[in-house]
N, C-alpha and C positions, 0 to 999 in steps of 0.2 A: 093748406098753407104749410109755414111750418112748423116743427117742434119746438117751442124757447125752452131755453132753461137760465136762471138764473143765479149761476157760480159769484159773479160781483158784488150781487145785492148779499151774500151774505158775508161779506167783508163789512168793516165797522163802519156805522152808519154816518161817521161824522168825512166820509170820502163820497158822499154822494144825497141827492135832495130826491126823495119821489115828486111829479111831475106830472102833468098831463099838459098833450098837445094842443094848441088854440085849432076849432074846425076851421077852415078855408072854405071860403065865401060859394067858390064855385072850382073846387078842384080836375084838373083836368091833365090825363097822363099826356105827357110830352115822348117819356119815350121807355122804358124797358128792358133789361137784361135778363133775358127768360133763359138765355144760358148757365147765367150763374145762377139764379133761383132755382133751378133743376138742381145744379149741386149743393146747392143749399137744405137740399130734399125737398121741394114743392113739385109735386106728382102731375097735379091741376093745375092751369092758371085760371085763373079767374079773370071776369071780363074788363075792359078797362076801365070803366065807370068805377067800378068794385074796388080795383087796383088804386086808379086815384085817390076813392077815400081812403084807404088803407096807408097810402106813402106818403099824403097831407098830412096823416092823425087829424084827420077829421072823421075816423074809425079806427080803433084799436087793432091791432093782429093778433089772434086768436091768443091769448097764453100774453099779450107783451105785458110788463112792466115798467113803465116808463120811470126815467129818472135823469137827472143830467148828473153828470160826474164832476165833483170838485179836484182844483188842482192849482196851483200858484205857477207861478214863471219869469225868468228874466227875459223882457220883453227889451230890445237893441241895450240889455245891458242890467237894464233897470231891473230890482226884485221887484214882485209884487206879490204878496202873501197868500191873495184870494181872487183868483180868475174863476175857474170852472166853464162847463159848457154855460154861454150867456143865450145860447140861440139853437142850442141841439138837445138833444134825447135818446138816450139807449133805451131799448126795445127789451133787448132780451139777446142770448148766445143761438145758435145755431150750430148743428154740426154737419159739415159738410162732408164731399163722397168722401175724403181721403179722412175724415176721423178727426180734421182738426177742428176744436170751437171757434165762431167768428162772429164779432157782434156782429148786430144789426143797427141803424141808426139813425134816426131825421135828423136832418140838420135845414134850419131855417122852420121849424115849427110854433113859434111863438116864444114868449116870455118864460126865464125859468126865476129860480131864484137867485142865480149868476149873473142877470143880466144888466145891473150895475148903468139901469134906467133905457138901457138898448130896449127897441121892441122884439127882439129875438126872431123876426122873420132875414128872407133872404132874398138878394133882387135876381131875378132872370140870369143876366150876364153872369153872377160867377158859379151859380149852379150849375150851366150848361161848360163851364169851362173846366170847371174840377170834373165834369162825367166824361168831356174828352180828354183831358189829360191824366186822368187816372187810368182811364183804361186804355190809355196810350202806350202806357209806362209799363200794364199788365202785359199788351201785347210784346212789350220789348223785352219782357222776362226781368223786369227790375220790381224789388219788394216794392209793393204801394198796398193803399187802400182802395177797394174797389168802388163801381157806382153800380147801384141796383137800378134805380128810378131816378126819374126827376118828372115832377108834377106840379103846373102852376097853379096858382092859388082862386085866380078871381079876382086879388087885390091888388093895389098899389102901396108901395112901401117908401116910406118916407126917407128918399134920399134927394141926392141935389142932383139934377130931379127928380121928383120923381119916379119911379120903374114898378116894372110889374113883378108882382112877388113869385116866390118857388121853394121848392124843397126838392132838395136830395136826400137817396138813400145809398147811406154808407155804410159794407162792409168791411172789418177790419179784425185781421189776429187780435187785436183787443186795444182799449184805447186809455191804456197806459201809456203814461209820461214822465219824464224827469219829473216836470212839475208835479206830477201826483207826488212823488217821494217830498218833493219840498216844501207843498200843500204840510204834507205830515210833517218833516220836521219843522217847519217855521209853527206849529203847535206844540211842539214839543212831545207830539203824540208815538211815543214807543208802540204802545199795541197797534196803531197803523202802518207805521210803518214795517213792525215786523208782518203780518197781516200781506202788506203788499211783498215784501219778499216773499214769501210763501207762496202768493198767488203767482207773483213770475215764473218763480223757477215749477210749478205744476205745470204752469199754462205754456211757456215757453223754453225754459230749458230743465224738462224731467232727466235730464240725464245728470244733473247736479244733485240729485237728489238724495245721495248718502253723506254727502260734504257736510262739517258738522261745525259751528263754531264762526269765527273768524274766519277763516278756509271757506265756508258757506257763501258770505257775503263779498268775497273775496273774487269767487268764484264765479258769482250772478255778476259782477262789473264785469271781470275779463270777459265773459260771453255777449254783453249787452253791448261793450270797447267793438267787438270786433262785428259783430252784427253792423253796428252805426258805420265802423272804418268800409266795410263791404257797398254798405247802404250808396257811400258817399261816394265811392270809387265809379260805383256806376252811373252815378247821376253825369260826372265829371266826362263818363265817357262818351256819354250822346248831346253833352254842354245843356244841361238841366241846372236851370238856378232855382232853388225855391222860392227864395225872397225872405223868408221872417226865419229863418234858422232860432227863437227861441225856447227857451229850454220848453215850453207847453208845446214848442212843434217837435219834441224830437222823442220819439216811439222807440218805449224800451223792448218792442218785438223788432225794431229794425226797420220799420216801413216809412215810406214816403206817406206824412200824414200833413191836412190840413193845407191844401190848395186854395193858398192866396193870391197874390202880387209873384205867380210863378210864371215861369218863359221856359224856353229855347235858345241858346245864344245863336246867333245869324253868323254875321261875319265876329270870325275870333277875336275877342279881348277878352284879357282873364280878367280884365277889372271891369266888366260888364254889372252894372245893378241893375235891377228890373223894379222893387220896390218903390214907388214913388217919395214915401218917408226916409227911406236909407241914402239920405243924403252924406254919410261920412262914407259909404261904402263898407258898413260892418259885413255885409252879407254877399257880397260879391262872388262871382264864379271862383276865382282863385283863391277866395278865404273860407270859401266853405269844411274843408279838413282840419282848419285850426279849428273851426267857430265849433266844429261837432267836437272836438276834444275838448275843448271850452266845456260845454255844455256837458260830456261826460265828466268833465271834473266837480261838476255840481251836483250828481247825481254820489259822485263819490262821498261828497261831506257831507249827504245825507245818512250814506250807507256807514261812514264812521261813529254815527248817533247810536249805531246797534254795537260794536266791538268791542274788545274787550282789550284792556293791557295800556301802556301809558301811551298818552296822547303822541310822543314824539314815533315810536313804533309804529302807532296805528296808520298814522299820518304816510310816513315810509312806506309802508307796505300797498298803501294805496297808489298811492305816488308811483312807485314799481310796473304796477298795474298802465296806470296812465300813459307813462312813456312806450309802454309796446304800442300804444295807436299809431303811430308813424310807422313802424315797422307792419302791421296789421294792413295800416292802408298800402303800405308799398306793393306787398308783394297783391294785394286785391288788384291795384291797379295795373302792375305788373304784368297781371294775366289779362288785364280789359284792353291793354297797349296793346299785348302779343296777337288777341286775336283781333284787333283792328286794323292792325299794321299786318296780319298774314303772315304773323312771324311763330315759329315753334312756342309752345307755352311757356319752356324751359328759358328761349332766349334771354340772355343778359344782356343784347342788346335795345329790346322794346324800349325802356325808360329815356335814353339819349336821343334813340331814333323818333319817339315819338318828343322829345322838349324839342329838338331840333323841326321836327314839320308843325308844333306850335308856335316856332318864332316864324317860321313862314308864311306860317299862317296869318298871322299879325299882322305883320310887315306887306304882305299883302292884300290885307283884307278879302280874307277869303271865306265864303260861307263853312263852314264846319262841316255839317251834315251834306251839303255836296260835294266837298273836299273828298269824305270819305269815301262817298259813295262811286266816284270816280276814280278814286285810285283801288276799290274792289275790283272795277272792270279792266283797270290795266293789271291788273296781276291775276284777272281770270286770262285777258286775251292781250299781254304784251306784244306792243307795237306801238310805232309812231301816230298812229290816230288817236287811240288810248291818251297817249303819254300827251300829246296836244289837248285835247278836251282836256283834262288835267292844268293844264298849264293856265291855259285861257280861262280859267278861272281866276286868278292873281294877277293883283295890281306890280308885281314885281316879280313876275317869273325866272328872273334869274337865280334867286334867291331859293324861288321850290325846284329849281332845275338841277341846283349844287345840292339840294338834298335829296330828291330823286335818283343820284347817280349812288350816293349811301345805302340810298333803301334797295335797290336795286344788285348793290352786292353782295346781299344778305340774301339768306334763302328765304324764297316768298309762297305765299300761297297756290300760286299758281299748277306747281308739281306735286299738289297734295291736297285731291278730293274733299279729303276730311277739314283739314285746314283754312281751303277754303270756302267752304260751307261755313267755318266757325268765323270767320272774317266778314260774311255774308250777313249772319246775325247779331256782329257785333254792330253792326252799320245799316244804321235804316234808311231805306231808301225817302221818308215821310216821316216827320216827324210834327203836332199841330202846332204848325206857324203864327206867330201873335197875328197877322194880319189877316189870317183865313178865318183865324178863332173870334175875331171882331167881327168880321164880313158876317160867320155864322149868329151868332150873335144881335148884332145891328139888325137880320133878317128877322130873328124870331122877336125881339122887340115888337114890331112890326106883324108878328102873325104869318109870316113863312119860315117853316122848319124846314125846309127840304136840304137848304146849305147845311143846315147843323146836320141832319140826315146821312147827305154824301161824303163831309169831312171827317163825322165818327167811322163808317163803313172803310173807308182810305186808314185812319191810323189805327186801326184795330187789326188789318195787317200790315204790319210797317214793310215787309221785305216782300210783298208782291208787286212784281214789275207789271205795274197795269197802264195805256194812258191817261187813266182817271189820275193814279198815284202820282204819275209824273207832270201830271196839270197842276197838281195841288200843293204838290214838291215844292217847286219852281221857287226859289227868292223874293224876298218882296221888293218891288221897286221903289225907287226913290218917294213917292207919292204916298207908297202902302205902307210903309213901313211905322211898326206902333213899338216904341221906344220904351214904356212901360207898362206894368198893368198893376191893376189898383186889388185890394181886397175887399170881399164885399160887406162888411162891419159897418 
């Protein structure tokens, strides 16, 4: 199996509870990433019986130490001083081929001492939905956390109604959060807080690591600022809503962490919710870039708990810090425009040309993710067939026809191999459609995995033009269409 080691647990104890996992009734693997456990260093695998009890913690892994981690959070706003994992468990680190550590993790194992009267299990549907979309999001080369396992339990778990319990396993650069900082300062705990700066900048940015002072702390934001602004740019570019954008969901490694009430957007609106609670629309596709700057502003008035020099300075110089995220997300998304749009990386025109084919988009109701994927073909194979398909996607094709004639006298990808290859993988051909992820879903309720089987296989290569890909592709019809998605808490 693997090697754990333990760098966390030796940070101060009042950031995390030891823990043991509840067995599961009648564990039974659902499904496997024997790719990434090879990087993870597992030489063997063992068999799936073995496996299931292993990814239930209805059997330890060799070396784990369990424990759930404590952390606070503003949850659509609200503080709350004491969240922590209520329903997961860190294992232990791992280092993988490239050298880097990455936890390991159950999530849906039972009761911790976080769990604030929850039973800490997890139901089928959003197990199976965070293992496609996380490794959706891997295949599309955007930071996330991965799925090792997902393994049902045997049990039923008390929701309305109802459902059959599961676990996944989660790896992740590590599962730091704002809220961990704010766990510590809403205690007023200096030595944690300094503790977790020290453990960032080892774990995540060692190249800060002669910065000394103010400078230091200083330092760890602008890199954590521009991590998150990168994070966000790409989510923006494949129309990725998360849904709970609170500060315990935002990873100060920069990863897409914690797959709830998360989508796809279909057809374009920036004001698209997906959460079923986010009735004001705090978390919406278009507000996601305040809401993370939001949220690194919190992580900042933690970080001012450690500095030195009068309040008004210290404050400033954060504040300095904060304002470069606009600029941070600009130029990320700048480049995510350029090579969607098949335009030079350099272009200064990506940002208009790309607001201008979002209001087209709008105004026509047009899917996003087909959107794109069609106007890659007409700028591999310009012509009137291309540029049709195109069209007939929109309820208002005039409107993408006068911006078509813009895009069009810009240099595109077409005359440039390289370029457009980068156009190619900005723009997935597949991306999991809420109503395929329900279909999958609703099937293995029910005890047929095979949908869950074919639609993981499909977006784990997004950019392979296969019939399969392009069955699964397809839009969802009036009928199919799932409007939200719930978290499984």
């Amino acid at each position: 199996m693997f090697t754990l080691h333990h760098r966390y647990a030796e940070l101060p104890a009042s950031l995390w509870a030891a823990c043991k996992p509840a067995p599961a009734a009648d564990p039974r693997l659902v499904v496997f990433n024997a790719a990434l456990a090879q990087k993870l260093g597992m030489e063997e695998q063992p068999d799936d019986a073995t496996l299931a009890r292993y990814f239930s913690g209805s059997e330890l892994l060799p070396g784990a130490r369990p424990m759930a981690l404590a952390y606070a959070g503003h949850q659509f706003g609200n503080f709350v001083p004491k969240l922590g994992d209520g329903r997961a468990l860190w294992l232990g680190e791992a280092f993988d081929a490239d050298g880097e550590r990455r936890d390991i993790q159950l999530k849906g194992s039972g009761r911790t001492p976080y769990s604030r009267g929850g039973d800490g299990r997890a139901p089928l549907g959003p197990v199976l939905r965070e293992y496609l979309v996380s490794e959706a999001m891997a295949a599309m080369g955007i930071p996330t956390t991965r799925a090792l396992a997902a393994v049902t339990t045997g049990e039923r778990v008390m929701r309305m109604p109802p459902e059959p319990g599961a676990v996944i396993t989660r790896v992740a650069a590590s599962h730091m959060r704002v809220g961990t900082f704010q766990f510590a300062a809403a205690r007023g705990d200096r030595e944690a807080l300094e503790a977790l700066v020290e453990h960032a900048i080892e774990r995540h940015y060692p190249a800060l690591g002669e910065e000394t002072g103010n400078a230091r702390y200083l330092a760890l934001f602008d890199a954590v600022m521009r991590r998150q602004a990168y994070l966000v740019a790409r989510w923006m570019g494949v129309g990725f809503i998360h849904g709970v954008m609170n500060t315990d969901n935002a990873s100060i490694a920069g990863e897409t962490i914690d797959y709830g009430p998360c989508a796809f957007m279909e057809a374009f609106n920036p004001n698209q919710v997906y959460s079923s609670i986010d009735e004001g629309g705090r978390y919406a596709f278009a507000r996601q870039p305040a809401i993370a700057q939001w949220n690194l502003a919190r992580l900042a008035e933690c970080l001012l708990l450690l500095m030195d020099g009068e309040e008004n300075e210290r404050v400033n110089e954060a504040t300095a810090v904060l304002r470069r995220f606009d600029e941070a997300f600009a130029e990320a998304r700048r480049q995510v425009n350029a090579d969607k749009l098949g335009l030079a990386t350099a272009s200064e025109r990506a940002a208009p040309l790309m607001e201008g084919l979002e209001d087209a988009m709008e105004r026509g109701r047009m899917d996003m993710t087909a959107t794109f994927d069609a106007l890659y073909h007409l700028a591999a194979d310009p012509g009137e067939a291309r540029r049709d398909d195109l069209l007939a996607l929109s309820e208002a094709p005039g409107k993408l026809a006068e911006w078509l004639a813009r895009w069009q006298g810009e240099q595109v990808a077409g005359d440039n191999a390289e370029r457009l290859a980068a156009m190619r993988r900005a723009n997935p051909i597949i991306i999991p459609r809420n109503h395929r992820v329900q279909e999958a879903i609703s099937a293995a309720e029910e005890g047929d995995y095979q949908p869950f089987y074919t639609l993981l296989g499909a977006v784990i290569a997004p950019f392979d033009d296969t019939p399969e890909a392009r069955r699964l592709a397809a839009p969802a019809t009036a009928s199919e269409r799932v409007l939200r998605t719930f978290c499984g808490t």
